[in-house]
KEPAMI-874976 format. One record per residue (C-alpha): x, y, z. Coordinates in Angstrom, 3 decimals, decimal comma. Layout:
N
X; Y; Z
...
***
This chain:
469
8,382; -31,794; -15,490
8,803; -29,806; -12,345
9,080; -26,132; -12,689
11,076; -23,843; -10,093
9,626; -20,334; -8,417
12,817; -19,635; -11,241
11,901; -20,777; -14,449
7,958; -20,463; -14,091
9,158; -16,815; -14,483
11,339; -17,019; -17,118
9,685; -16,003; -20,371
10,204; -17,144; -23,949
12,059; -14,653; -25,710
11,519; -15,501; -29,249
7,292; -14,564; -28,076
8,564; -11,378; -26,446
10,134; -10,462; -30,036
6,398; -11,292; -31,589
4,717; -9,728; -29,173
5,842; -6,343; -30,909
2,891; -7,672; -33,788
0,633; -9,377; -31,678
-0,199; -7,675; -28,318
-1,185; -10,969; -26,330
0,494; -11,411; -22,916
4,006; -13,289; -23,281
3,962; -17,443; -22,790
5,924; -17,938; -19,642
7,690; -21,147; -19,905
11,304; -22,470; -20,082
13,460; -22,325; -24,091
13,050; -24,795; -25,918
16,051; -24,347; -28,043
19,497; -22,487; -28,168
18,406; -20,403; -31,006
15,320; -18,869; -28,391
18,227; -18,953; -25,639
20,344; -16,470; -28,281
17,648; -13,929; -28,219
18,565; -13,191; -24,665
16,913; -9,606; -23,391
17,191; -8,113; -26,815
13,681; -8,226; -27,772
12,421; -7,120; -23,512
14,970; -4,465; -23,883
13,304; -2,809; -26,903
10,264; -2,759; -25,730
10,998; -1,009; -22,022
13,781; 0,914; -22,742
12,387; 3,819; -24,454
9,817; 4,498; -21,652
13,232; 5,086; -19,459
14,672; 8,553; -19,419
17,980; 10,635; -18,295
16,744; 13,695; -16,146
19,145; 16,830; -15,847
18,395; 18,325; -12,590
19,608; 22,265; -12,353
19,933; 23,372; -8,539
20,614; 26,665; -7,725
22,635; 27,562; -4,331
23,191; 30,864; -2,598
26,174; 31,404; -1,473
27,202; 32,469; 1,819
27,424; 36,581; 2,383
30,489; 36,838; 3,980
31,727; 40,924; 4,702
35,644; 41,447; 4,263
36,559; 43,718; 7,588
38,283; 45,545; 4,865
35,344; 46,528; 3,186
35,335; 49,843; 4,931
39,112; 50,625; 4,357
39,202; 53,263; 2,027
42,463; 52,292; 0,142
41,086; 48,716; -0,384
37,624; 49,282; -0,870
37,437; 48,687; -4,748
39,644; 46,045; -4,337
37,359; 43,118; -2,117
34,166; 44,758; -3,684
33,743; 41,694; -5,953
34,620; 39,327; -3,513
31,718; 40,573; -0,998
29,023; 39,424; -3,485
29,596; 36,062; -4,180
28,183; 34,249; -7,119
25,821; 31,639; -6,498
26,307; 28,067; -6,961
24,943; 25,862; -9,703
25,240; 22,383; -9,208
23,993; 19,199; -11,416
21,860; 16,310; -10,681
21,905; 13,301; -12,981
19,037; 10,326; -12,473
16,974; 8,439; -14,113
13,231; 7,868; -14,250
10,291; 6,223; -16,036
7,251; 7,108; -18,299
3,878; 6,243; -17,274
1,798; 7,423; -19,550
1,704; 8,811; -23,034
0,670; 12,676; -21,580
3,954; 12,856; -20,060
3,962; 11,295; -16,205
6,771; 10,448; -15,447
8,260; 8,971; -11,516
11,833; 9,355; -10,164
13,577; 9,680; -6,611
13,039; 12,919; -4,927
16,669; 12,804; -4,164
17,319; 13,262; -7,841
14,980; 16,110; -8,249
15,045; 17,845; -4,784
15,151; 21,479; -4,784
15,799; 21,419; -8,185
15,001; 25,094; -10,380
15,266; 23,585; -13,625
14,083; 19,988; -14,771
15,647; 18,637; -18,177
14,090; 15,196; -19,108
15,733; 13,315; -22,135
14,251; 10,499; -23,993
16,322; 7,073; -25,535
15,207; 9,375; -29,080
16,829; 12,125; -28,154
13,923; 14,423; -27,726
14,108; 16,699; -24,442
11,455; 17,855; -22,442
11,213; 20,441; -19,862
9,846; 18,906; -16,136
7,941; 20,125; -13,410
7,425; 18,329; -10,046
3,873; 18,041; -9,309
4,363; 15,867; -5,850
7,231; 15,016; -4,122
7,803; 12,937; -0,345
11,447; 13,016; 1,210
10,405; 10,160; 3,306
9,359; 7,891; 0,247
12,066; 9,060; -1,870
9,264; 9,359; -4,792
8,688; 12,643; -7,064
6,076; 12,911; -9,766
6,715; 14,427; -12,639
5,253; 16,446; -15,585
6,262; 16,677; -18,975
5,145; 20,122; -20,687
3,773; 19,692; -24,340
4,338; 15,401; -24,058
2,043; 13,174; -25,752
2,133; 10,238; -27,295
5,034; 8,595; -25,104
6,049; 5,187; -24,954
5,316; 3,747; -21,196
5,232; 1,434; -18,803
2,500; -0,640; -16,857
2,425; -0,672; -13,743
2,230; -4,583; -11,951
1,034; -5,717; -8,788
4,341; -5,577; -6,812
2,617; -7,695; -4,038
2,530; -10,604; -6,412
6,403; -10,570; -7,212
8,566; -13,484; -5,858
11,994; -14,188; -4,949
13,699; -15,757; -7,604
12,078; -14,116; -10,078
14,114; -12,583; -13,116
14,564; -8,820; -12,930
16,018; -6,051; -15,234
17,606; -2,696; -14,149
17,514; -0,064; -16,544
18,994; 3,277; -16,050
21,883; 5,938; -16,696
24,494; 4,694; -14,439
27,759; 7,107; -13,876
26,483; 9,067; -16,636
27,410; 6,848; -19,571
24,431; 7,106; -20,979
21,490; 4,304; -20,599
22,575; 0,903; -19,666
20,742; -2,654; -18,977
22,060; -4,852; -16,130
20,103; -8,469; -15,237
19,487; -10,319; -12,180
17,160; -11,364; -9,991
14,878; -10,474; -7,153
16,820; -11,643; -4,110
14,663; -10,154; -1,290
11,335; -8,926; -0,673
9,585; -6,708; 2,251
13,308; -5,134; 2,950
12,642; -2,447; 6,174
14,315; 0,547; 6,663
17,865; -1,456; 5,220
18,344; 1,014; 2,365
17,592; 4,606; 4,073
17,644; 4,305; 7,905
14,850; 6,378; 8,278
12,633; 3,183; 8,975
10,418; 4,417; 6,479
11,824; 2,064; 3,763
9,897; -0,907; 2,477
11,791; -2,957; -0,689
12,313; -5,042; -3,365
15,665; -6,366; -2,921
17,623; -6,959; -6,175
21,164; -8,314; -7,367
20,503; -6,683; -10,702
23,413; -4,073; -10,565
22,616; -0,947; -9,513
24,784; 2,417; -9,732
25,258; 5,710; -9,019
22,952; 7,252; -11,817
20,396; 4,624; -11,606
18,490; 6,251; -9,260
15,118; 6,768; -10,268
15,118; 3,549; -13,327
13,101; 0,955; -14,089
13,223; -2,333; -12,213
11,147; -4,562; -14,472
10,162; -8,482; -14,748
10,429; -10,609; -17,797
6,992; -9,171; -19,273
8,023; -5,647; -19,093
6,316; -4,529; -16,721
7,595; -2,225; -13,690
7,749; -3,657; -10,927
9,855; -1,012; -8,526
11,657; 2,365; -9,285
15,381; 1,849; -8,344
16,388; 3,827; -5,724
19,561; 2,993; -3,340
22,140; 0,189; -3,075
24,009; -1,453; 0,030
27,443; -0,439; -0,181
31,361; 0,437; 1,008
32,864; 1,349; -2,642
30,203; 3,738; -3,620
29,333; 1,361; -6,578
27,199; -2,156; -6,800
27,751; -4,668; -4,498
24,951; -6,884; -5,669
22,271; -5,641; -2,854
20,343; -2,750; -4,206
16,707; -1,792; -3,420
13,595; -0,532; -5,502
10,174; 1,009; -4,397
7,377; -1,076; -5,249
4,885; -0,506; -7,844
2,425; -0,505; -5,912
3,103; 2,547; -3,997
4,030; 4,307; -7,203
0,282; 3,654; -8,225
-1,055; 5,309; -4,873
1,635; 8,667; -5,637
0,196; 8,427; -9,448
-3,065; 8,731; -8,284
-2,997; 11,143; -5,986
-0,651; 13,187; -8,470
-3,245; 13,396; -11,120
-5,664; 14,149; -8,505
-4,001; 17,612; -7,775
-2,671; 16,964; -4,148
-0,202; 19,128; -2,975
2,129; 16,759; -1,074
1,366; 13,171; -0,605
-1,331; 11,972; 1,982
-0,811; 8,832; 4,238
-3,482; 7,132; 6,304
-2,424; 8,138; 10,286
-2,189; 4,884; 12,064
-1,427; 6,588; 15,795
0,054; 3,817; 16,870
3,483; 3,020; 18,015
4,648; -1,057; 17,736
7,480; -3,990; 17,823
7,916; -6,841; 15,624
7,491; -10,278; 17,470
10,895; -11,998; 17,703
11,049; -15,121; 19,710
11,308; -13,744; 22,986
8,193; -11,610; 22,829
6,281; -14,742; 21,181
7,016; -16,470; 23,988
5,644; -13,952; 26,235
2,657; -13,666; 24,538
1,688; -17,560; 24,701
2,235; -17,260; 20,619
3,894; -20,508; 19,149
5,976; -18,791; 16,281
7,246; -15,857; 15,970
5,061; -13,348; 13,629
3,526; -9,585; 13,603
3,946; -6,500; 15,076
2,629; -5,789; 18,364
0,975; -2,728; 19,599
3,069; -1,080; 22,035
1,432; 2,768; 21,983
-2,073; 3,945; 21,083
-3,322; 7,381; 20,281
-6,687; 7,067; 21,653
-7,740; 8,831; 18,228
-6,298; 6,580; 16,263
-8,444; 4,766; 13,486
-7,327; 1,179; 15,525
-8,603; 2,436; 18,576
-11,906; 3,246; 17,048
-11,798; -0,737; 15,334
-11,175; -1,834; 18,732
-7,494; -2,820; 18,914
-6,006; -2,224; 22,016
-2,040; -2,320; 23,238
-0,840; -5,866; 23,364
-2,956; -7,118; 20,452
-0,758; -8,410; 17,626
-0,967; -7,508; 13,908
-0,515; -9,567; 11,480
-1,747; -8,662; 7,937
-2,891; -5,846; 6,322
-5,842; -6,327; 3,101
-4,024; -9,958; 3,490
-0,631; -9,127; 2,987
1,445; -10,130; 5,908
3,278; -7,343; 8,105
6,078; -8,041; 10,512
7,318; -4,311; 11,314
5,954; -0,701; 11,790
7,617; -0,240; 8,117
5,691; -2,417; 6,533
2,799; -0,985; 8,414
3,156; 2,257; 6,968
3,620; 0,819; 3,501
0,382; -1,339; 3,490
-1,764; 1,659; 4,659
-0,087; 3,867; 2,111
-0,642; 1,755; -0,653
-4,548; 1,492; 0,869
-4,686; 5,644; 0,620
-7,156; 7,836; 2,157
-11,010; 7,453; 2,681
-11,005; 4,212; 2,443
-10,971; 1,057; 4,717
-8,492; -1,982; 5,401
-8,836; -5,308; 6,317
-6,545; -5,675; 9,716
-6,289; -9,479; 11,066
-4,724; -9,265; 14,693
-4,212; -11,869; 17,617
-5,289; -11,749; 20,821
-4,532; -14,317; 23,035
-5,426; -17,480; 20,835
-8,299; -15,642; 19,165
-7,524; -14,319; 15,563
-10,151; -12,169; 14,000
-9,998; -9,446; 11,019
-11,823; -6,301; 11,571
-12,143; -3,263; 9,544
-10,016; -0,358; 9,922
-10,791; 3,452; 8,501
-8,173; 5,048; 7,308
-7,964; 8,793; 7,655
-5,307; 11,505; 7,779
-4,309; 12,643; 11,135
-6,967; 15,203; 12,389
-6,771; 18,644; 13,660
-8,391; 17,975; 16,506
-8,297; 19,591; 19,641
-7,512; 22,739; 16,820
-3,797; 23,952; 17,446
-4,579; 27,249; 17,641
-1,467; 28,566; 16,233
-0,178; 31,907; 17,425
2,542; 33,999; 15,591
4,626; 36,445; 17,832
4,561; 39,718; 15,722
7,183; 42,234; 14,732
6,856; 43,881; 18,316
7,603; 40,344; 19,942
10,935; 39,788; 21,549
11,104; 36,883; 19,190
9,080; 37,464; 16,096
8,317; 34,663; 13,726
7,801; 32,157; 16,801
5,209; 30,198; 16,126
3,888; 27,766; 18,681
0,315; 25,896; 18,758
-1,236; 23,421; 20,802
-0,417; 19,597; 20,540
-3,063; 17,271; 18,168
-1,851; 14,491; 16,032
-1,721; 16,620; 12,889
1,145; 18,312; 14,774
2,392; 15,059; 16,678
2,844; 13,469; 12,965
4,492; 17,009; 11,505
7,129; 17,304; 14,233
7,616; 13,098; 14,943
6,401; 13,410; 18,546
5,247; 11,045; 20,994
1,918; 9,739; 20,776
1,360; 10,683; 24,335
2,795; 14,459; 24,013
0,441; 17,016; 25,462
0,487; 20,844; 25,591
2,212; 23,903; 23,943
4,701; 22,794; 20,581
6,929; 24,991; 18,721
5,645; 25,096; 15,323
8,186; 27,245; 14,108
11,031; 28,662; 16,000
11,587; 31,797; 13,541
15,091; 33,340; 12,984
15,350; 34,792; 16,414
14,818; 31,993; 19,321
16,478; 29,568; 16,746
19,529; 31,095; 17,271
18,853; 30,962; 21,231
18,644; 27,133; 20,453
14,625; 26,685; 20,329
14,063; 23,936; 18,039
10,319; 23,031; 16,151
9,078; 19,874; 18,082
10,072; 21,580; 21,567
7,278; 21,275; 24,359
7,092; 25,085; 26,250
6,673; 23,622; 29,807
7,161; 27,458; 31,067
8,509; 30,787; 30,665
10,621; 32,854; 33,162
9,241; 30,302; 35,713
5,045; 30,765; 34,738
3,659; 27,426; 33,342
2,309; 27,540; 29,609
-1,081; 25,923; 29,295
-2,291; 27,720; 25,748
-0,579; 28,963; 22,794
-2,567; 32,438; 23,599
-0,609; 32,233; 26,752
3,251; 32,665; 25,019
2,472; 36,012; 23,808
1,812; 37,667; 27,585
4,591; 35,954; 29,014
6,961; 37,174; 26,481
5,669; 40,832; 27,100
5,885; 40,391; 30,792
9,429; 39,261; 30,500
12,348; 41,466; 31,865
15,644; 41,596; 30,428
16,274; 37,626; 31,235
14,469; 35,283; 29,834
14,271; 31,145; 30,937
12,515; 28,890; 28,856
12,044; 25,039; 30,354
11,308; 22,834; 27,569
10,286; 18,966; 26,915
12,510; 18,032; 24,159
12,453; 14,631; 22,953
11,352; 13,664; 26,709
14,635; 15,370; 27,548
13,809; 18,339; 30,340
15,848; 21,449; 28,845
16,549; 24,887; 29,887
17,357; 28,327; 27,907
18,478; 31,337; 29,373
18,830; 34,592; 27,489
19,213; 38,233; 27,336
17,596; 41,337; 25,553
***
């Protein structure tokens, strides 16, 4: 009998409802009867669920100070006295998110959690549990959590998300709209999605058809053993609701923030790849004598880069990663995030019609020249600026180009922010005196009449400020 990529992962569940006695991986083969075909999820369902819970999110705004011009009128004084202290603002965030051990780890979105002052997490039992977010990454949409005085939790394993397959069955389980926790089946309908969920190119996905809601954000995507296979985090939509296309982090970089959770780092550290690149489409393939279309080309190189020190050069095509294949700069970044820090990679490239694999470092983005940060003081016409000089810890801080070179603002502080200096600005010169060194900024502010011109690089953009004292 031939079996499908389908039913090869469909799993008995009458042996899922034993496994509850005996502990011994699940068989994985087609039902054999209508009375195993009855059983449905039930038996999966009981045994994930209660490592998925609600989290209450409690964020805290300050309101805008806004002074009534009649604040100084005698006669109505007392009356707009309330009304120039406003109240701040508490607003709600309801997710989901998933055990991972028994102590109390627990992973959501950082969307759900973000700036949050107060962390509720709720169980399937009913027991509650105060949080605390011990790393967090905007860019991955991933947050870490810890549950005080937890042990003893029902949880999750972790798979290899690299292994999963399209076709495969898949389980969503979450708090959509608030109802409380809900199950919704599919299957997985896409793999190595890019930057399609959160436009921040960032993104790499499991694609699922497994409904997905509002609410949902931060669940359990799971297979037919139980196992978690992707933390739910965004959907592809017009309505607001599912349209059958929603996306989940892999495991496998849920492993790598785990790790380096429990390891006591204070925000999470990717490998630096200082590169910039393409993926190969047809026309580029052709160019480069390449019979199919694959990879990502090499289009920029920091000449710090761990790649430059392997040897790869612009032009050279990559193609896998520890022999996973990569096609865009997204998947890139996922494969040497999932490697971590201090390690080394396997990186297979083409050149030409030779195809070799060499082996790549990988290593944060160093400090190197040393930025040299200065701080204009109290005394400063614009104190809080911070500027420093250009190295690739500050070329991957404020998303420059590899090739930037020079004096960055670091910080703008209050005052030159509101004279429209932005963080990632190049100083080029000031009052019409090139800026070479961040110890240079300080003199040339002190020098400066009561008109000051500031020519900047912005985002390769040439850009000019003028101001008064």
């Amino acid at each position: 009998m031939i079996r499908t990529a389908f039913f090869a992962r469909l799993i008995l569940p009458l042996a899922l409802a034993l496994a509850a006695v005996n502990p011994v991986q699940a068989e994985t083969r087609v039902p054999q009867s209508q009375a195993e075909i009855s059983l449905g999820f039930a038996p999966l369902v009981k045994q994930a669920a209660p490592a998925v819970v609600n989290i209450y999110a409690k964020i805290v705004r300050q309101a805008q100070h806004q002074r009534s011009p009649f604040m100084n009128d005698p006669f109505f004084e007392d009356f707009f006295r309330n009304f120039s202290n406003p109240r701040p603002r508490v607003e709600s965030s309801l997710g989901s998110g998933v055990i991972l051990s028994e102590d109390g780890i627990v992973v959501s979105n950082y969307h759900v959690v973000a700036m949050a002052t107060e962390i509720r997490v709720v169980t399937t039992d009913k027991r509650e549990y105060v949080a605390r977010v011990i790393l967090a990454d905007q860019a991955a949409d991933l947050a870490i959590l810890q549950l005080e005085d937890a042990e003893g939790l029902p949880f999750l394993n972790l798979r290899n998300s690299d292994e999963v397959e399209v076709g495969e069955l898949a389980l969503a389980i979450g708090n959509p709209f608030g109802v409380g926790q809900t199950v919704s089946s599919g299957i997985v309908s896409g793999l190595a999605r890019s930057g399609t969920a959160s436009g921040e190119g960032f993104g790499y996905y499991i694609q699922t058809d497994a409904p997905i809601n509002p609410g949902n954000s931060g669940g359990a995507l799971i297979d037919v053993n139980g196992d978690l296979i992707g933390i739910n985090t965004r959907i592809l939509s017009r309505s607001g609701g599912s349209n059958g296309i929603g996306f989940a982090i892999p495991a496998n970089l849920v492993r790598e923030f785990v790790k380096q959770a429990r390891a006591g780092s204070e925000g999470f550290q990717r490998p630096w790849a200082g590169m910039t690149g393409q993926p190969v489409d047809a026309d580029l393939a052709g160019s480069l004598g390449m019979e199919l279309p694959e990879g990502m080309v090499i289009s920029e190189l920091h000449p710090q880069s761990p790649f430059a020190k392997a040897g790869f050069d612009v032009g050279d095509v990559i193609t896998e990663v520890d022999g996973e294949v990569v096609n865009s700069p997204s998947e890139m970044v996922f494969r040497m995030s999932v490697a971590g820090l201090d390690g080394t990679s396997m990186v297979t490239r083409l050149r030409g019609e030779k195809r070799e694999t060499l082996v790549v470092e990988m290593f944060a983005a160093p400090n190197d020249p040393p930025a040299r940060s200065v701080v204009m003081n109290e005394n400063s016409i614009l104190p809080g600026l911070t500027v420093g000089l250009i190295n690739p810890v500050s070329i991957v801080r404020l998303q420059l180009p590899l090739s930037a070179t020079g004096v960055a603002v670091l910080d703008p502080g209050p005052f030159a922010a509101r004279a429209g200096i932005n963080a990632g600005d190049i100083l080029l010169a000031i009052n019409g005196k090139e800026v070479t060194a961040s110890e240079d900024v300080p003199a040339l502010l002190e020098q400066a009449g009561r008109r000051l011109r500031f020519d900047l690089n912005r985002r390769g953009q040439r850009v000019s400020l003028h101001m008064r004292r």
